[in-house]
C-alpha positions in Angstrom: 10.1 3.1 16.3 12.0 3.2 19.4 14.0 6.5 18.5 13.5 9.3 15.9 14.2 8.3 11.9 17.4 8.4 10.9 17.7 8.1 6.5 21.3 7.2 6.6 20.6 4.0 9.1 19.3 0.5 8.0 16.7 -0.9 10.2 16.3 -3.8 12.3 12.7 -4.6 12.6 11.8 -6.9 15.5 8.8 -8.8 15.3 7.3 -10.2 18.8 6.1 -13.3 18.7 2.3 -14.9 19.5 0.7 -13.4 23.3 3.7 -10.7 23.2 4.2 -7.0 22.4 7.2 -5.5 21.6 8.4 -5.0 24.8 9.6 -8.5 24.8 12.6 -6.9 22.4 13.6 -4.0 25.2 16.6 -6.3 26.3 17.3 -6.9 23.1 17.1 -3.8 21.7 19.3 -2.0 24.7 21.7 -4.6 24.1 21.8 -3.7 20.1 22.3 -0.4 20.6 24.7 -0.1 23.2 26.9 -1.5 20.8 28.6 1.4 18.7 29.0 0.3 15.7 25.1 -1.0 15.4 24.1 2.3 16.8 26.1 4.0 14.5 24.6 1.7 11.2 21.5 0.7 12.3 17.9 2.0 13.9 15.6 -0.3 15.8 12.1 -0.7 15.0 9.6 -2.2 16.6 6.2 -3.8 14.8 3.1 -4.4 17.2 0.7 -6.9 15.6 -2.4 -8.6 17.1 -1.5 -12.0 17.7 -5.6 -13.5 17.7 -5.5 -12.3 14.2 -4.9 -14.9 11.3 -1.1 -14.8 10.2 -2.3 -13.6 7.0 -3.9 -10.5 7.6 -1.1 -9.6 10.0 1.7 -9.8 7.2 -0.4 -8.4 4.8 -1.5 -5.3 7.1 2.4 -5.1 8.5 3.9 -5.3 5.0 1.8 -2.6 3.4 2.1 -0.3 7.1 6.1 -0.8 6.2 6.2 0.3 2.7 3.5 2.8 3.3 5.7 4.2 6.3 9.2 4.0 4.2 7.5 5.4 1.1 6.2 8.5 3.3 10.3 8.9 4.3 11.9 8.4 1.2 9.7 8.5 -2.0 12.5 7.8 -4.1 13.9 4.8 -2.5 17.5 6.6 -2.2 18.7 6.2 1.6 20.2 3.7 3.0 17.6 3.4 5.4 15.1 2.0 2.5 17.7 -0.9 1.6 19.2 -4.0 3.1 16.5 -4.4 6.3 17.1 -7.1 8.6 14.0 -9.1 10.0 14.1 -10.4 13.5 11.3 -12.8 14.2 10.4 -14.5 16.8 7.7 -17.5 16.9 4.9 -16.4 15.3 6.8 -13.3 14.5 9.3 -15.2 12.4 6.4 -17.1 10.4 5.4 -13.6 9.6 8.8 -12.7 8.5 9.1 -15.8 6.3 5.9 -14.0 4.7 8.1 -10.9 4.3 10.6 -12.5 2.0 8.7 -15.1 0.4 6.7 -15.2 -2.9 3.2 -16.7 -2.7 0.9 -16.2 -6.2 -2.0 -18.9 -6.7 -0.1 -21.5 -4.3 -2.0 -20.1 -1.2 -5.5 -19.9 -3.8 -4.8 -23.6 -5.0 -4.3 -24.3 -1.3 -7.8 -23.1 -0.1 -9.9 -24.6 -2.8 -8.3 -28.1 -2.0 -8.6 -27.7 1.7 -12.1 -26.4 1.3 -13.4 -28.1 -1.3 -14.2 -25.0 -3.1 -15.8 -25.2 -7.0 -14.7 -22.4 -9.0 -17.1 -19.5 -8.5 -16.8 -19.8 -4.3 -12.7 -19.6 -5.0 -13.7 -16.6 -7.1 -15.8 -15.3 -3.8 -12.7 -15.7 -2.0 -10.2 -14.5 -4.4 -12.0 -11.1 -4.9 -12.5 -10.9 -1.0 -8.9 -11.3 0.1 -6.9 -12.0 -3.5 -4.0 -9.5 -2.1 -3.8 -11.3 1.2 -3.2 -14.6 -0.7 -0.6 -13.0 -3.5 2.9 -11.4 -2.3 6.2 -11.6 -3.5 9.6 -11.0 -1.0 9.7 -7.1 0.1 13.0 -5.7 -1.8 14.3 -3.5 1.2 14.8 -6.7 3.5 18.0 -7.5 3.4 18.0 -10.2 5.7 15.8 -12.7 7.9 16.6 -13.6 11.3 14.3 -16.0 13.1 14.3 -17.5 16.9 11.9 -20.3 17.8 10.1 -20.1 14.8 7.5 -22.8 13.8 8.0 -22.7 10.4 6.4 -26.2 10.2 4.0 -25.4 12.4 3.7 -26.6 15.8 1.8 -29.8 17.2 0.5 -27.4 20.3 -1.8 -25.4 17.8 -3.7 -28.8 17.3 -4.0 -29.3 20.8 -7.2 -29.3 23.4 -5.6 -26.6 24.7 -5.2 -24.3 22.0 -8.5 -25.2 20.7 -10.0 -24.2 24.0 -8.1 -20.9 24.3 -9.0 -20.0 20.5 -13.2 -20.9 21.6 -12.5 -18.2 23.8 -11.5 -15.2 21.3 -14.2 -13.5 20.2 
């Protein structure tokens, strides 16, 4: 959060994208609320997220950090700070945010057994080790979903020699 919780303002959550941090967003977010009426509606937050951490465990740890935080605010659901959110993502950050408002139940599970070639009791392995990271449905408080540069396709330079040699290098 850049400034102090305000219940009675929506939130804009920016989401950096992949080798950032959320000070990528400080133009943005001076620019956002120097404008009155967006200062007036809305409160900025910011999300920091590991980006040499799979996309999936990011969205599932930054989904349940957001409802844990909102719940801890407003129990009840009954501000309008806990309705009509508006996602900006941007590169990895907006594959993330596609998470956010998308509904995944045994697509990403049918997925991993035919990628991996996995007979039914190592699925089950899999499933019971990370089940809630492969099952989510859209979070009801967003609103909206912005995205800039987003790969939602992917991206060719993940394939690459270079990539491949700067991912042999995380630990």
């Amino acid at each position: 959060m850049m400034q102090p919780y305000d219940p009675e303002r929506r939130i804009i959550l920016l989401i950096h994208g992949l080798a950032s941090s959320p000070e990528a967003w400080a133009n943005l977010a001076n620019e956002l609320m120097g404008d009155a009426t967006l200062r007036k509606n809305y409160q900025i937050w910011l999300f920091y997220y590991p980006t040499n951490v799979h996309i999936a465990f990011n969205h599932f740890a930054m989904r349940h950090t957001l409802e844990a935080v909102q719940r801890s605010f407003d129990p009840d659901r009954r501000q309008p700070a806990s309705h009509g959110m508006v996602l900006v993502g941007h590169s990895m950050g907006g594959v993330i945010s596609r998470l956010m408002v998308s509904t995944a139940q045994d697509e990403i599970v049918e997925m991993a057994r035919h990628d991996h070639d996995l007979d039914d009791e190592e699925l089950a392995r899999v499933v019971d080790a990370v089940g809630p990271v492969l099952r989510f449905a859209p979070l009801p408080q967003v609103e909206r979903a912005i995205f800039l540069a987003t790969p939602h396709r992917g991206t060719d330079f993940a394939a690459g020699w270079l990539a491949r040699t700067f991912a042999s290098l995380i630990p």
